[in-house]
N, CA, C and O atoms as a printed pandas DataFrame, in Angstrom:
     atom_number atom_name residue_name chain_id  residue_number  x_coord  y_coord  z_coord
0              1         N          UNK        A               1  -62.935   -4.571   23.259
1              2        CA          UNK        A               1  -62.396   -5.742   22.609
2              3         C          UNK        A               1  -61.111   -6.149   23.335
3              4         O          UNK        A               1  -60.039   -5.544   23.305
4              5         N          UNK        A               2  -61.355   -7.098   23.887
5              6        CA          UNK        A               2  -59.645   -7.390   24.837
6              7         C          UNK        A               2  -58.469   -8.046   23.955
7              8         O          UNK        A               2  -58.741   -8.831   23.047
8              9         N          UNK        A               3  -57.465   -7.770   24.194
9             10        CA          UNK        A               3  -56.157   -7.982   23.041
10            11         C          UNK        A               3  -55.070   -8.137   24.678
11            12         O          UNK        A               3  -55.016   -7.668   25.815
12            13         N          UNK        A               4  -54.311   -9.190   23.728
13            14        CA          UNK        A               4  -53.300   -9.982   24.580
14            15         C          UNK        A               4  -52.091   -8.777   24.485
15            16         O          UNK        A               4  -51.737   -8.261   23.425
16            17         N          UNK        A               5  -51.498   -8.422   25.926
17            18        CA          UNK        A               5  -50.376   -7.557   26.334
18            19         C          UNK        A               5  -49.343   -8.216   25.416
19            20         O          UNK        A               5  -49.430   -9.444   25.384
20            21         N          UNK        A               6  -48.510   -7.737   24.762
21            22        CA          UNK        A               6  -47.062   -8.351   24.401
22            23         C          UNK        A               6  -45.923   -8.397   25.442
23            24         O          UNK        A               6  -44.760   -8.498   25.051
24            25         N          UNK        A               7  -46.154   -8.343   26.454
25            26        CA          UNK        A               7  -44.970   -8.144   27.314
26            27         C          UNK        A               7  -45.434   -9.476   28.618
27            28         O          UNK        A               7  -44.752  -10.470   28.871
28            29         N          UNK        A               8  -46.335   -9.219   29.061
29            30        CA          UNK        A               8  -46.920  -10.412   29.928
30            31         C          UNK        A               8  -48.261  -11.370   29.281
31            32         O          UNK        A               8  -48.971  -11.939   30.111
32            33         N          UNK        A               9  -48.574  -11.525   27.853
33            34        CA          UNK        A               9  -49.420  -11.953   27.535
34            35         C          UNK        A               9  -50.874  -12.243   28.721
35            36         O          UNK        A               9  -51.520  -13.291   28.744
36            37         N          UNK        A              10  -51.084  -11.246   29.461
37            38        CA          UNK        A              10  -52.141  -10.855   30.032
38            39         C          UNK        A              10  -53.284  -10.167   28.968
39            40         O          UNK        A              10  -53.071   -9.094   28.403
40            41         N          UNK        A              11  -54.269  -10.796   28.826
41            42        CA          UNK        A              11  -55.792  -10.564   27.612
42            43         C          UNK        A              11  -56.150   -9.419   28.541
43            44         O          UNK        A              11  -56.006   -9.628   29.746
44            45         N          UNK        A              12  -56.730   -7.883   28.019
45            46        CA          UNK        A              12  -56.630   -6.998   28.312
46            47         C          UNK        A              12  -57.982   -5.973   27.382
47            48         O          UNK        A              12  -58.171   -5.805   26.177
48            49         N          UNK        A              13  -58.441   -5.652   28.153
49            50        CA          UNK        A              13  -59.235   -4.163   26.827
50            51         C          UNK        A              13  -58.516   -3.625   26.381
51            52         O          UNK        A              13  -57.660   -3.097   27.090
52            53         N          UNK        A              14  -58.479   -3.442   24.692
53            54        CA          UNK        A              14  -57.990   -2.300   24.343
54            55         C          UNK        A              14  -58.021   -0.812   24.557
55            56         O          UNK        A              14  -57.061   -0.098   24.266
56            57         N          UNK        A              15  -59.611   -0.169   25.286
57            58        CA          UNK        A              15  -59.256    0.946   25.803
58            59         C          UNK        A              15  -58.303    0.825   27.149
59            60         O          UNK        A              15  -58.070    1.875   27.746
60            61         N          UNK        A              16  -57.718   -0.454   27.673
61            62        CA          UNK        A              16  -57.043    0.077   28.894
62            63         C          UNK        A              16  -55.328   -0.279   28.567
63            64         O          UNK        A              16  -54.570   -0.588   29.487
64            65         N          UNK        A              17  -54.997   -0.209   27.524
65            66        CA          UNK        A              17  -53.927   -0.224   26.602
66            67         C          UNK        A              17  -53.242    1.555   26.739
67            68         O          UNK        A              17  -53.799    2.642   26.586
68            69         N          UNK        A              18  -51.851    1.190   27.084
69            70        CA          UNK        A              18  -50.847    2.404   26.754
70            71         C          UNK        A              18  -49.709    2.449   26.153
71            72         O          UNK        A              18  -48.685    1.943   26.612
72            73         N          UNK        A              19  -49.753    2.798   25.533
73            74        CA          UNK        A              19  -48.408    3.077   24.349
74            75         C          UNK        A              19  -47.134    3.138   25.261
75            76         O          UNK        A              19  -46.821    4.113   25.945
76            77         N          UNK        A              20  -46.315    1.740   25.158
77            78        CA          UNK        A              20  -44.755    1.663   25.269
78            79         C          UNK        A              20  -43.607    3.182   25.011
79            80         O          UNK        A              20  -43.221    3.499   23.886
80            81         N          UNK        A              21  -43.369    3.649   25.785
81            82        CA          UNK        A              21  -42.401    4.533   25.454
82            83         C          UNK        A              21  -41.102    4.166   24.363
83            84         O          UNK        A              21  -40.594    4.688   23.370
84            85         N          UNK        A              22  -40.922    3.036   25.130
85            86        CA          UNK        A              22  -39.807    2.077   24.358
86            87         C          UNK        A              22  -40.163    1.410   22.696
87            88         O          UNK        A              22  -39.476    1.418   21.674
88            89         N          UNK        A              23  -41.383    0.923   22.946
89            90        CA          UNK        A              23  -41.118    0.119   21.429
90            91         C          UNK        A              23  -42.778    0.463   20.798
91            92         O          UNK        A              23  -43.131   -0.229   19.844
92            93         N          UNK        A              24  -43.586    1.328   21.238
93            94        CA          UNK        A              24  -45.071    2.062   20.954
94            95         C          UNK        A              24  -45.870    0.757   20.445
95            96         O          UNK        A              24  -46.633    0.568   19.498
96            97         N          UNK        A              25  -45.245   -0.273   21.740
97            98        CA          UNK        A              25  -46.731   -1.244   21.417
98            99         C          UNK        A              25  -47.881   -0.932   22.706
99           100         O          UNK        A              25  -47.710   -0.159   23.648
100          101         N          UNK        A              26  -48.693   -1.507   22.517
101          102        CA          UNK        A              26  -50.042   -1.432   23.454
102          103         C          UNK        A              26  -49.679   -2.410   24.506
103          104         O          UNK        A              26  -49.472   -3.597   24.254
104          105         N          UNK        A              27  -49.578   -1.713   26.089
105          106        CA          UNK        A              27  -48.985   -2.539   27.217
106          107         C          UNK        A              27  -50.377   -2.183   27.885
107          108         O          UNK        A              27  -51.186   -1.270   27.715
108          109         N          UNK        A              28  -50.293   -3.685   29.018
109          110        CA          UNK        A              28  -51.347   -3.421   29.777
110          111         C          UNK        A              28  -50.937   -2.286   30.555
111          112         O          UNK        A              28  -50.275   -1.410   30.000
112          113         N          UNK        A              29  -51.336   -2.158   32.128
113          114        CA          UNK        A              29  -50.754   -0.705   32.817
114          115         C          UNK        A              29  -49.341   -1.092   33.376
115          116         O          UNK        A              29  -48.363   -0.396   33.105
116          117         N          UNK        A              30  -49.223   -2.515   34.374
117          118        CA          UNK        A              30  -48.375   -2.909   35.041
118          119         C          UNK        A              30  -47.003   -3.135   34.219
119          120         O          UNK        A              30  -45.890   -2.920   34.701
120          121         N          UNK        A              31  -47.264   -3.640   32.798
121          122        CA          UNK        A              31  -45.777   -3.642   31.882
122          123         C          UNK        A              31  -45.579   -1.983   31.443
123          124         O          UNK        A              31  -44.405   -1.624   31.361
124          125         N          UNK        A              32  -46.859   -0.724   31.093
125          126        CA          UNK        A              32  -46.413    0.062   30.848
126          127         C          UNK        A              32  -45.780    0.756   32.342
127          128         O          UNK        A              32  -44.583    0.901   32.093
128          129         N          UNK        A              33  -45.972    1.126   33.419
129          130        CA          UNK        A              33  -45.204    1.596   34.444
130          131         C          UNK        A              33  -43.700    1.131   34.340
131          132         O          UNK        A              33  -42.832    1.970   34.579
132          133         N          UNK        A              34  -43.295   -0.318   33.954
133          134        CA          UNK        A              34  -42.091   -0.966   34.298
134          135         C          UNK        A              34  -41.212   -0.398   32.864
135          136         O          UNK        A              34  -40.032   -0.090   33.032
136          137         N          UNK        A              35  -41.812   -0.273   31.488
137          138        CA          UNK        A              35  -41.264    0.308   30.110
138          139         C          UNK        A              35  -40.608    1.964   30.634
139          140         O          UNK        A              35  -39.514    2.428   30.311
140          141         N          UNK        A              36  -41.809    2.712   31.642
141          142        CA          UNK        A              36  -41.907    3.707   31.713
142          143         C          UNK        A              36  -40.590    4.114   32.690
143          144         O          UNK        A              36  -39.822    5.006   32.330
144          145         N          UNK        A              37  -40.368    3.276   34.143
145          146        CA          UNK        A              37  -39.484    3.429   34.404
146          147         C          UNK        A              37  -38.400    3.394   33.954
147          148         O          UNK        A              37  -37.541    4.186   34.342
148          149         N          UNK        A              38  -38.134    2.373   32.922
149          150        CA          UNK        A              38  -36.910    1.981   32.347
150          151         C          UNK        A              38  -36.771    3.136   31.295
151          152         O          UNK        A              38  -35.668    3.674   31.394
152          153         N          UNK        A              39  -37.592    3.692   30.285
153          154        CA          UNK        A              39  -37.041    4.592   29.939
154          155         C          UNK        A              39  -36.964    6.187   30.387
155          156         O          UNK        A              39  -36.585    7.103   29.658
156          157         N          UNK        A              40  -37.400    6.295   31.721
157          158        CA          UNK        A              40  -36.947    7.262   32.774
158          159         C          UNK        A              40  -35.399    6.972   33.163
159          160         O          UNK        A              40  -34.646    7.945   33.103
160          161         N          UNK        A              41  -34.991    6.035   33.458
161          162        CA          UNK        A              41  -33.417    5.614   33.797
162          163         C          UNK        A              41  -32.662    5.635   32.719
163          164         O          UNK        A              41  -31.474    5.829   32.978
164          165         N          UNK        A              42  -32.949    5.489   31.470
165          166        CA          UNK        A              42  -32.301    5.658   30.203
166          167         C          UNK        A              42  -32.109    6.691   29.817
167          168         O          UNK        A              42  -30.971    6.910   29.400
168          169         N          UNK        A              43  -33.153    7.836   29.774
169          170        CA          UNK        A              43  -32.948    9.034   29.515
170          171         C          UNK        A              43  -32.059    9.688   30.582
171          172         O          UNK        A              43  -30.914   10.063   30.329
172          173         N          UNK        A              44  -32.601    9.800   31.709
173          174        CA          UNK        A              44  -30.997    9.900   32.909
174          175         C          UNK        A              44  -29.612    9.800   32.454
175          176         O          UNK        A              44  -28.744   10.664   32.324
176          177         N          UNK        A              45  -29.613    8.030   32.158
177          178        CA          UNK        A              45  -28.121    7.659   31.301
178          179         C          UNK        A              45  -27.835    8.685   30.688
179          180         O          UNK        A              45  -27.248    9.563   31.320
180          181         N          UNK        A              46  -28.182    8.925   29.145
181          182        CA          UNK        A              46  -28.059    9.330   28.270
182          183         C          UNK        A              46  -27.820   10.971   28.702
183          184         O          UNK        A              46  -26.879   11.491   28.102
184          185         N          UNK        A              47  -28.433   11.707   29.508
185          186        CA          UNK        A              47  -28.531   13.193   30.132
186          187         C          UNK        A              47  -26.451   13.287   30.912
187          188         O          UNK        A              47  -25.433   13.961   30.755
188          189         N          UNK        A              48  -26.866   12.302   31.587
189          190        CA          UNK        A              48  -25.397   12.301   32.519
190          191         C          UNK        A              48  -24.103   12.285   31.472
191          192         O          UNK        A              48  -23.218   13.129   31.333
192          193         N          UNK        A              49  -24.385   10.602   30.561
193          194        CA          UNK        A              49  -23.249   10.720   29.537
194          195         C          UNK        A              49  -22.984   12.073   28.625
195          196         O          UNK        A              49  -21.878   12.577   28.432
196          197         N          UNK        A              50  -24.189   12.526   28.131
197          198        CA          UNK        A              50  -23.283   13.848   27.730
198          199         C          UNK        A              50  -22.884   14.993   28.242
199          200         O          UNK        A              50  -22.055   15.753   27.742
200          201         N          UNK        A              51  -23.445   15.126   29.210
201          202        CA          UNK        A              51  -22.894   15.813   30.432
202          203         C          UNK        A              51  -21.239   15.868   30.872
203          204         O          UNK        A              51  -20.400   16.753   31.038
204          205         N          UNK        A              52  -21.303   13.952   30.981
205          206        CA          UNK        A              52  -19.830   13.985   30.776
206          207         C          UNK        A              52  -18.869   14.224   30.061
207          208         O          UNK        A              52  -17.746   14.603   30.393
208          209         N          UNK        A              53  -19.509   13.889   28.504
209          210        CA          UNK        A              53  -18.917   14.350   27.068
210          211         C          UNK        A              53  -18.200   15.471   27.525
211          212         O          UNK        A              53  -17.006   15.682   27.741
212          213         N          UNK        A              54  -19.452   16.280   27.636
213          214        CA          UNK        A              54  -19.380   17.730   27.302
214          215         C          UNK        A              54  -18.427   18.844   28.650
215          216         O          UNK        A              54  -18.295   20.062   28.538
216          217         N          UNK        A              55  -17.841   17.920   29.930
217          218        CA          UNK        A              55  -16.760   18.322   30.573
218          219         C          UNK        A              55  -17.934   19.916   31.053
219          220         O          UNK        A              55  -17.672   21.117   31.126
220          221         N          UNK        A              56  -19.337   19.052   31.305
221          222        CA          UNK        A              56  -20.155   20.076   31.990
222          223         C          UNK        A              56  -19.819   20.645   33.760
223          224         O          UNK        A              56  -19.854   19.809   34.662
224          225         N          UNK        A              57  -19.522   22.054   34.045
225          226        CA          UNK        A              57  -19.475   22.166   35.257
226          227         C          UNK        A              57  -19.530   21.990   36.794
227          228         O          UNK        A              57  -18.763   22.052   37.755
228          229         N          UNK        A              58  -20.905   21.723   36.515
229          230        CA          UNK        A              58  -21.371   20.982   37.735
230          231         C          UNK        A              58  -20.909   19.518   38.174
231          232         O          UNK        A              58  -21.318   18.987   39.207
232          233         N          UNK        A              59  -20.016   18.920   37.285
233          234        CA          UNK        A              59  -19.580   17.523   37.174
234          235         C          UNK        A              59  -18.029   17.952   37.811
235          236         O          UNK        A              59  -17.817   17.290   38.828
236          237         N          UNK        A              60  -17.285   18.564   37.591
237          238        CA          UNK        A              60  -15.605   18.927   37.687
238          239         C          UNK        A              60  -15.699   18.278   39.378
239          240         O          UNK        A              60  -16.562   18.501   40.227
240          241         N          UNK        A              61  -14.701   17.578   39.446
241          242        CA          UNK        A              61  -14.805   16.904   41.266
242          243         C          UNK        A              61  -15.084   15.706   41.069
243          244         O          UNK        A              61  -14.239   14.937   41.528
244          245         N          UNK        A              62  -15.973   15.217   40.547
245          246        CA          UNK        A              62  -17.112   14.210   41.174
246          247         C          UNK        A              62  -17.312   13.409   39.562
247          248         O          UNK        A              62  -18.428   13.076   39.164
248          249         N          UNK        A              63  -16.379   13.242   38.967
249          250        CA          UNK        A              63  -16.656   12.459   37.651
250          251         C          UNK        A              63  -17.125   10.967   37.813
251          252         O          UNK        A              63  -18.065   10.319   37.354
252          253         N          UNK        A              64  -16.161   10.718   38.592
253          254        CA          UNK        A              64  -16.235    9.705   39.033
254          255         C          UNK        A              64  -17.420    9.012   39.613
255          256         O          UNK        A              64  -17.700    7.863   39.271
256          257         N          UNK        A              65  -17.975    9.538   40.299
257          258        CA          UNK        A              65  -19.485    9.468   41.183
258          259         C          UNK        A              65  -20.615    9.668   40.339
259          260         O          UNK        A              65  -21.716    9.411   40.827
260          261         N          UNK        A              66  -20.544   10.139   38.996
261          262        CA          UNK        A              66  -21.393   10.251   38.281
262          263         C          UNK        A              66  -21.225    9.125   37.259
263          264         O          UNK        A              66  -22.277    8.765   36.730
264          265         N          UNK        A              67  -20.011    8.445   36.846
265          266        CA          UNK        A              67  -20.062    7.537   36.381
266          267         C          UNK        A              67  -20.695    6.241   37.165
267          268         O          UNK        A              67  -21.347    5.317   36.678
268          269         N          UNK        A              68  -20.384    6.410   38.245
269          270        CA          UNK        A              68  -20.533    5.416   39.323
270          271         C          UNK        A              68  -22.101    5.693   39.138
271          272         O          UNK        A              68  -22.683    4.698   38.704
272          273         N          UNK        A              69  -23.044    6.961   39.394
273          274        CA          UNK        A              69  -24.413    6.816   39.133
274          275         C          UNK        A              69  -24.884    6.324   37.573
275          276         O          UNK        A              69  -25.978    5.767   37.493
276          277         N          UNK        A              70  -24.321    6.459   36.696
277          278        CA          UNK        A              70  -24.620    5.678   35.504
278          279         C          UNK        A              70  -24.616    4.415   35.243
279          280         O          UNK        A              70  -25.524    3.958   34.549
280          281         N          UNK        A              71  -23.616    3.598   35.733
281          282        CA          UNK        A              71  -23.300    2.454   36.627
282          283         C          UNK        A              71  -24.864    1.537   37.353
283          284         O          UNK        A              71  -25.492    0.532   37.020
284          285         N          UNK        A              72  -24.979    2.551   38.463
285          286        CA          UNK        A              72  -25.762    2.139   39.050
286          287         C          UNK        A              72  -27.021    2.141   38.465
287          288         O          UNK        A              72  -27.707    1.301   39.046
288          289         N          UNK        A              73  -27.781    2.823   37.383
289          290        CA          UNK        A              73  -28.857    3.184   36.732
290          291         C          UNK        A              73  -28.930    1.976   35.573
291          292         O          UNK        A              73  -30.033    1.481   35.346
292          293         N          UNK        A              74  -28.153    1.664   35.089
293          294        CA          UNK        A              74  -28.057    0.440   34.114
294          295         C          UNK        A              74  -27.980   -1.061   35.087
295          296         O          UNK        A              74  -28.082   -2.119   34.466
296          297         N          UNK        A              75  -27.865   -1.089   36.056
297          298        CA          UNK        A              75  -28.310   -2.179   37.148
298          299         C          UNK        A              75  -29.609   -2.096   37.332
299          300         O          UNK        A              75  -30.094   -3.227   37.325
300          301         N          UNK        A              76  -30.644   -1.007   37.545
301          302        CA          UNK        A              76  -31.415   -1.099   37.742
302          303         C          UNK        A              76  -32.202   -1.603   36.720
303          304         O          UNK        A              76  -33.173   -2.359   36.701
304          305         N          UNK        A              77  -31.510   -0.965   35.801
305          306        CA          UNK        A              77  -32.764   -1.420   34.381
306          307         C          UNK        A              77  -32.742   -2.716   33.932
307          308         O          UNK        A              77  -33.719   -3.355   33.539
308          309         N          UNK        A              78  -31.017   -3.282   34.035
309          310        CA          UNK        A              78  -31.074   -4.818   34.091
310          311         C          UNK        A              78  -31.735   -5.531   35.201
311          312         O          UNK        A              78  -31.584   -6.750   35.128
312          313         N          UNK        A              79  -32.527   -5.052   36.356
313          314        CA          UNK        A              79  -33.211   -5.834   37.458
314          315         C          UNK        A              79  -34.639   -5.921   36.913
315          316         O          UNK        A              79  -35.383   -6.799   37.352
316          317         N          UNK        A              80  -35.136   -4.915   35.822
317          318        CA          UNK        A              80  -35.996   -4.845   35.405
318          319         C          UNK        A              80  -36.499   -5.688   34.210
319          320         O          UNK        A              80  -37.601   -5.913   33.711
320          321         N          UNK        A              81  -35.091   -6.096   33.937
321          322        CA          UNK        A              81  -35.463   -7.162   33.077
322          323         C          UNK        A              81  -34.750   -6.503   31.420
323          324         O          UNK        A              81  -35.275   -7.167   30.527
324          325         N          UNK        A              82  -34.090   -5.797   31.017
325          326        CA          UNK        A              82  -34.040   -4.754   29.815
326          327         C          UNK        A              82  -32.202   -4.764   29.652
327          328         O          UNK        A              82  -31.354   -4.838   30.542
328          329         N          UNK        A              83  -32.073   -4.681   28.465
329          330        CA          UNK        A              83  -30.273   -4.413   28.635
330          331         C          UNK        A              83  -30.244   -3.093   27.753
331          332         O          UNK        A              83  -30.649   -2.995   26.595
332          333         N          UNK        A              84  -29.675   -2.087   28.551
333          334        CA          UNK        A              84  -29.451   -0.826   28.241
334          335         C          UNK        A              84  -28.782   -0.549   26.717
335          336         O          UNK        A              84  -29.268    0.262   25.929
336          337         N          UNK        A              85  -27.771   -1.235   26.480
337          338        CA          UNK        A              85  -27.008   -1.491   24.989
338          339         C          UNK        A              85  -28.373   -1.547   23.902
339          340         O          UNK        A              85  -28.388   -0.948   22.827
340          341         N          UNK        A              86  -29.526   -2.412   24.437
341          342        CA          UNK        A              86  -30.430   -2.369   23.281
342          343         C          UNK        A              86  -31.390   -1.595   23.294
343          344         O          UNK        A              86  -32.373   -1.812   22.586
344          345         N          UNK        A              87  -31.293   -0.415   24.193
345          346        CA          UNK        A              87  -32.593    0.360   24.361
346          347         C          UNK        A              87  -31.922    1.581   23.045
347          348         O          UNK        A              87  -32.597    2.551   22.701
């Protein structure tokens, strides 16, 4: 039975439907890879920031550079189309 993607309104089979990481709607494949990346870079975010919280070891030196990679990871996800604040 084909059902319209919510993300690119591309008409689609429902067996070729995958569950959004982000919001667990039914994406065709090409919007789920792009959900999928984005919440691969989010979880990153989120890993690093408490990392930083938490004045983790491997960080002492280089705070800076890791902010700077958090930085850079929320660019990406805004190229993707997504604003990190609302994920």
């Amino acid at each position: 039975m084909p059902v319209p993607c919510p993300r690119c309104d591309e008409w689609i089979e429902l067996h070729s439907t995958r569950k959004s990481p982000l919001t667990e709607e039914l994406l065709c494949d090409e919007c789920f890879s792009v959900e999928d990346q984005v919440n691969d870079y989010k979880e990153e975010i989120e890993d690093i920031q408490c990392d930083l919280e938490n004045h983790t070891e491997y960080m002492k030196g280089d705070r800076r550079g890791w902010k700077k990679k958090v930085k850079e990871l929320k660019e990406k996800i805004k190229k993707l189309g997504f604003d990190f604040e609302e994920l």
